[in-house]
N, C-alpha and C positions, 0 to 999 in steps of 0.2 A: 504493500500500500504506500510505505516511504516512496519508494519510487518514481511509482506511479504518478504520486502530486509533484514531486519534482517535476517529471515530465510534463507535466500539466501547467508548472509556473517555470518555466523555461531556466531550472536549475537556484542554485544558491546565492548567486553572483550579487547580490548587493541591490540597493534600490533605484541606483541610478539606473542597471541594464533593465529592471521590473519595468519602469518608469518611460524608458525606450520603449520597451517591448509594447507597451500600453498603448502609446503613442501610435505604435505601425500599428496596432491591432485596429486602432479607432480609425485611423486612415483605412485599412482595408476595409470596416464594416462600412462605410462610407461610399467607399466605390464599390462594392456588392451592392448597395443600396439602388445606386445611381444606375449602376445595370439591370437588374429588375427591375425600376422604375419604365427601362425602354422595353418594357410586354406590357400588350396591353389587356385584355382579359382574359386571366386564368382559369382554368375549369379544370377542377379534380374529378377523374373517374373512379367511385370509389364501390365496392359491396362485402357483403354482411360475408360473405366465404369466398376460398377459391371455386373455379370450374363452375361458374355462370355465363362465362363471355364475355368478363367484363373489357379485358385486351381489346376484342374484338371489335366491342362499342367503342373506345379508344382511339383507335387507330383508322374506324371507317366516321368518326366524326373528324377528328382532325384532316383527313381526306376530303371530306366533302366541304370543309369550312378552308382549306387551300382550293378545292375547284373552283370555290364562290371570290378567287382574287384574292385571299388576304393573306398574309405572310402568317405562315402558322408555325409554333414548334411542337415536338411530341415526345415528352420526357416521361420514359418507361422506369420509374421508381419503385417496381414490385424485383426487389434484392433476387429475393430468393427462385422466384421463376422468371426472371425479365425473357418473355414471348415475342416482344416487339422484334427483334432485329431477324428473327425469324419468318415474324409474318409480311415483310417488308424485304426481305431476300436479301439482308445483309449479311449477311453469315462472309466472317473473314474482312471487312470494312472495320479500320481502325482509324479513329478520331482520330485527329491533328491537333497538335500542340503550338500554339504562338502566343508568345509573350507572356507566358505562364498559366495561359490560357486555354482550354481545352474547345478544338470547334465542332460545333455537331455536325454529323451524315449527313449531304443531300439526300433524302427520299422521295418519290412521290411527289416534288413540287414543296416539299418541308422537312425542316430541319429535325433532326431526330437524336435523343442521345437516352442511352443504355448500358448500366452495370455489364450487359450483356456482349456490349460493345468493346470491353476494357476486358477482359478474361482470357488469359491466353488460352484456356482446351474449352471448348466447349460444355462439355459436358460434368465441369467440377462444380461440386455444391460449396454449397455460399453459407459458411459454418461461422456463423459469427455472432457475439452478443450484445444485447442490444446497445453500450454505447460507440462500439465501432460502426454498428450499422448507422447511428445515427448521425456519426460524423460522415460516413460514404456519401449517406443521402445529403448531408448541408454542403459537402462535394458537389457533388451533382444537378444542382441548383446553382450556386453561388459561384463556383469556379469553371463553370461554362461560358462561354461569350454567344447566347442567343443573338446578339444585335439590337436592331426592330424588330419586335413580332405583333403583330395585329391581335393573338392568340397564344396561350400556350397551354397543351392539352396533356394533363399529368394523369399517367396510364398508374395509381394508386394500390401498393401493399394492403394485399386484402384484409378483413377484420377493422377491429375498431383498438387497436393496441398502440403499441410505442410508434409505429413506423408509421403509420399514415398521420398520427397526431404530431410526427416531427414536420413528414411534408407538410400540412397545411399552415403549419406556426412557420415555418421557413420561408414561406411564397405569401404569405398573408402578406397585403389581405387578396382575396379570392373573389373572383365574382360568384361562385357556388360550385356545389357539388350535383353530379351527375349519380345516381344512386342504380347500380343492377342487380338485377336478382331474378329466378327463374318460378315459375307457378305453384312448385309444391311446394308445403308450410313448412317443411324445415329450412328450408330456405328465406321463407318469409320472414321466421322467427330472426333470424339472423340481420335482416334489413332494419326489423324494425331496432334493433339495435344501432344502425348504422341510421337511421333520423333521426335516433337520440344523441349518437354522436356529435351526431352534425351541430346539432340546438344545443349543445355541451360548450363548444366550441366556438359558437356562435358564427359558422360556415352557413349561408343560406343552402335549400335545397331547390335545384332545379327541379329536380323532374324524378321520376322512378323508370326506369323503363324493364318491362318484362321480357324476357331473351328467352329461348328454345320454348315460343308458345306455338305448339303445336304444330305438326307437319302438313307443308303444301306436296302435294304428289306430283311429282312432276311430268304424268302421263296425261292424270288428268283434270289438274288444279286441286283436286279436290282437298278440305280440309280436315286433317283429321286429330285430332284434342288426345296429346299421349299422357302428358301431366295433368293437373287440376287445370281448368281454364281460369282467366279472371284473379286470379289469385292477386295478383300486383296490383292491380287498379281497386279490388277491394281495399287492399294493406292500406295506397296510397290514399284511399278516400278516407279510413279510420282516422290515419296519422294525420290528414290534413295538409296534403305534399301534393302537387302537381302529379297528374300521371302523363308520360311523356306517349304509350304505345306500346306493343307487343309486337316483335319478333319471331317470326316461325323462324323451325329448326331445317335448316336450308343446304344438302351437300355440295351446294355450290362456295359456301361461305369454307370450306374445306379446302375445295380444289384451289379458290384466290389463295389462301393463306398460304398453302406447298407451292402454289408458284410465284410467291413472295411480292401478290398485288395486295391492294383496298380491296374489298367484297366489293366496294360500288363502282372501282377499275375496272375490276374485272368483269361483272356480270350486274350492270346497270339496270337490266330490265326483267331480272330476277325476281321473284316476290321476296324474299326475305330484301332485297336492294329496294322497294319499293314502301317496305314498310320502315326501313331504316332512315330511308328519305323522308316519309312523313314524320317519324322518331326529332330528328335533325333540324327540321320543319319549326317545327313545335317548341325547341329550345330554344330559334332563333327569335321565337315570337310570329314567325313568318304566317305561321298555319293556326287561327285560334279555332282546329277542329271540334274543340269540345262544344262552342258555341256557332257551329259554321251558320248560322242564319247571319252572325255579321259580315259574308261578305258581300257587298254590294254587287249588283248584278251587272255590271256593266267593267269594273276593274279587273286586271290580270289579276290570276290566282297562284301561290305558291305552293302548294301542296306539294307537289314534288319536290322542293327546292329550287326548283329555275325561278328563273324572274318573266319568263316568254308566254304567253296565256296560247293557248290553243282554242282560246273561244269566238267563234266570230265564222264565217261562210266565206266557200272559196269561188268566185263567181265559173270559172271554167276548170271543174274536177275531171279527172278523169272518170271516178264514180262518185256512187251518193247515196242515199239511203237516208229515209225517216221510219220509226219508231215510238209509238205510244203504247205507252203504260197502264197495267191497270191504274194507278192511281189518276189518270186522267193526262200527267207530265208530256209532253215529244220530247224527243230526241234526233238530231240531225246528225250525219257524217260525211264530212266531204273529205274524199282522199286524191292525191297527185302521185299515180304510182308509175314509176320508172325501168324499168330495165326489173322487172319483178318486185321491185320494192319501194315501199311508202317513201315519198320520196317529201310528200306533206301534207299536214291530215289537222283539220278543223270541226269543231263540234257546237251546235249551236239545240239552244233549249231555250222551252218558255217557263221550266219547272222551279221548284224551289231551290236552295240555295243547297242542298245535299244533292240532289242530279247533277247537277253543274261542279262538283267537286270531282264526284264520279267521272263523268266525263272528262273533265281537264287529267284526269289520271289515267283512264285509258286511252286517250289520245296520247300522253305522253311516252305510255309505252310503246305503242302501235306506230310511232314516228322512226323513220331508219331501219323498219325490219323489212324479209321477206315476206311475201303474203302468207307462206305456210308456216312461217313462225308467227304473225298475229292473229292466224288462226289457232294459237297453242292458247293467247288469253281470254282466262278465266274469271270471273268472278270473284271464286274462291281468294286470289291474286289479289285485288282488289280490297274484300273484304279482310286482306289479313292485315293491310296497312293503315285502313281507316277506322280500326277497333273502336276509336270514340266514340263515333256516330250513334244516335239511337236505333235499337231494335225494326223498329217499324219503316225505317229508313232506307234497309239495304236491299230491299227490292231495285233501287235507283240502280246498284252497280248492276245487276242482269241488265235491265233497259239498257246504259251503256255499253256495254260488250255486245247484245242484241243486235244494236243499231250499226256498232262498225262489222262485225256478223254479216248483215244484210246490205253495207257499201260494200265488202268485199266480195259477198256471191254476186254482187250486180255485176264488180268489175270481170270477172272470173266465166259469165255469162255473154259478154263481150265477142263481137265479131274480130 
């Protein structure tokens, strides 16, 4: 222990070198300061256990918030599994050093840094107690040269212990936390632990988002509920937390990770990618689905996360197609198909403000494909990213799929 505190007060030497030493100390925390100061909103992705997804949410938000223009970073702080440099096909990419300064990985369009990164074998465990880890992690923070970043997206040590209460004290203050967890209640039990944390701490919570809710079939959309459904959106309605969306369990979210993309790189038009976009949506403030009667009938919609509206008619289609619903709703589709594929595709309605969401999502997906691949969307698809919505509502996504359905047998009927 003698030791020890030597080492910690940089030996015997008297109080003039203390006094020194004090001195560089308060100049460094100064300029760590001044370097965080250039990020501009933090977001901690944090959950109640390992092996919910949480990387996964991580690394396909920090993606999708560099596609939308803004300089992101993505700092993977889980010590003991850091997954990032993997699912990002780093493996063997070792930071640079200047000025004693450590620079992160180009990725993806964003900077990225990982314990995972620094490890000479890959596969050695990370055997360490909790005050070395917490010095690694105020490493890894403080002793990195992020720049400017418009964002920086902390991939969080799971649980609610020493290591994510050091990330957050370290990077405070935070614009909030990103909370995941998966449908069945041992898992829940574990969240809700992790929105007490948050309120312990005094970390806002954004959102809850429920990951592996249920499988979409990829033959043929269909949904099918392998865990409890609902689980997260009830948690989040008890606790009083935003609910961000649920995530189907998606084997395409597998094949991006082994070939070292973002799920929404790789497979944009995915339904798990389509539900993560609404997820993403929703953080942004972009998508206020819980209440979509607010969006006005006449302004582009974000639900995807684009900023481009697909609503409105195309005066010279190649085909076209209208669609009424039982509820009384139309549905219109007008497609520009090229050399066998949607080349541009618009969708106009007189219905309420839940058709017109619908819509703007199946058009979204149905833009850039072949014809025999938007003939693959479903519904089901549909229904897995807009969970918010009411009950009585999702007849709207058939009508949608319906209508481009019946613009694509028109074109397909074609001399």
């Amino acid at each position: 222990m003698q030791d020890e505190l030597k080492t910690v007060q940089g030996g015997t030497c008297g109080g003039k070198k203390n006094a020194a030493a004090e001195k560089e100390d308060t100049a460094a925390q100064r300029e760590n300061a001044e370097r965080l100061a250039r990020i501009g909103k933090k977001i901690a992705v944090l959950s109640g256990k390992g092996g919910v997804g949480k990387s996964t949410i991580a690394v396909n938000l920090a993606s999708a918030l560099a596609g939308l223009g803004n300089r992101v970073g993505l700092l993977d702080a889980d010590l003991h599994g850091p997954s990032v440099p993997t699912m990002l096909n780093l493996a063997g990419c070792i930071p640079k050093a200047e000025k004693g300064r450590l620079l992160p990985v180009e990725a993806a369009g964003m900077k990225v840094m990982s314990l995972g990164l620094l490890l000479q074998e890959r596969d050695v465990a990370v055997i360490w107690r909790g005050p070395r880890k917490a010095g690694v992690l105020k490493q890894l923070i403080e002793e990195v040269d992020w720049g400017d970043l418009d964002f920086l997206v902390v991939d969080c040590p799971p649980g609610t212990g020493d290591e994510p209460l050091s990330v957050c004290q370290i990077l405070a203050p935070l614009e909030g936390g990103v909370i995941v967890t998966t449908p069945q209640e041992l898992a829940l039990a574990d969240v809700r632990r992790s929105v007490s944390f948050c309120r312990e701490i005094g970390l806002p919570v954004l959102g809850v988002v429920e990951n592996m809710s249920g499988y979409v079939c990829r033959n043929c959309g269909a949904m099918t509920e392998i865990f409890k459904e609902g689980g997260g959106e009830r948690m989040a309605r008890e606790m009083g937390v935003p609910f961000l969306g649920r995530i189907p369990i998606d084997p395409q979210i597998v094949t991006a990770g082994d070939a070292g993309l973002s799920f929404l790189q790789g497979f944009p038009s995915a339904p798990g990618a389509v539900a993560l976009n609404v997820v993403i949506s929703r953080l942004l403030g972009k998508s206020p689905a819980e209440k979509p009667d607010k969006f006005p009938s006449t302004e582009p919609l974000d639900v995807d996360g684009q900023t481009q509206s697909f609503f409105g008619r195309i005066s010279d289609p190649t085909a076209s197609a209208s669609v009424t619903g039982p509820c009384g709703d139309t549905m219109e589709f007008y497609l520009v198909v090229s050399d066998g594929r949607i080349a541009d595709v618009r969708y106009h309605t007189d219905g309420c403000a839940h058709t017109r969401i619908y819509g703007e999502m199946v058009a979204a997906m149905a833009k850039g494909l072949k014809i025999e691949e938007a003939l693959r969307i479903h519904p089901a698809m549909i229904l897995a990213g807009v969970q918010g919505l009411p009950e009585a509502n999702r007849h709207c996504a058939v009508l949608a799929v319906s209508a481009l359905y019946r613009a694509i047998g028109t074109y397909m009927i074609l001399p």
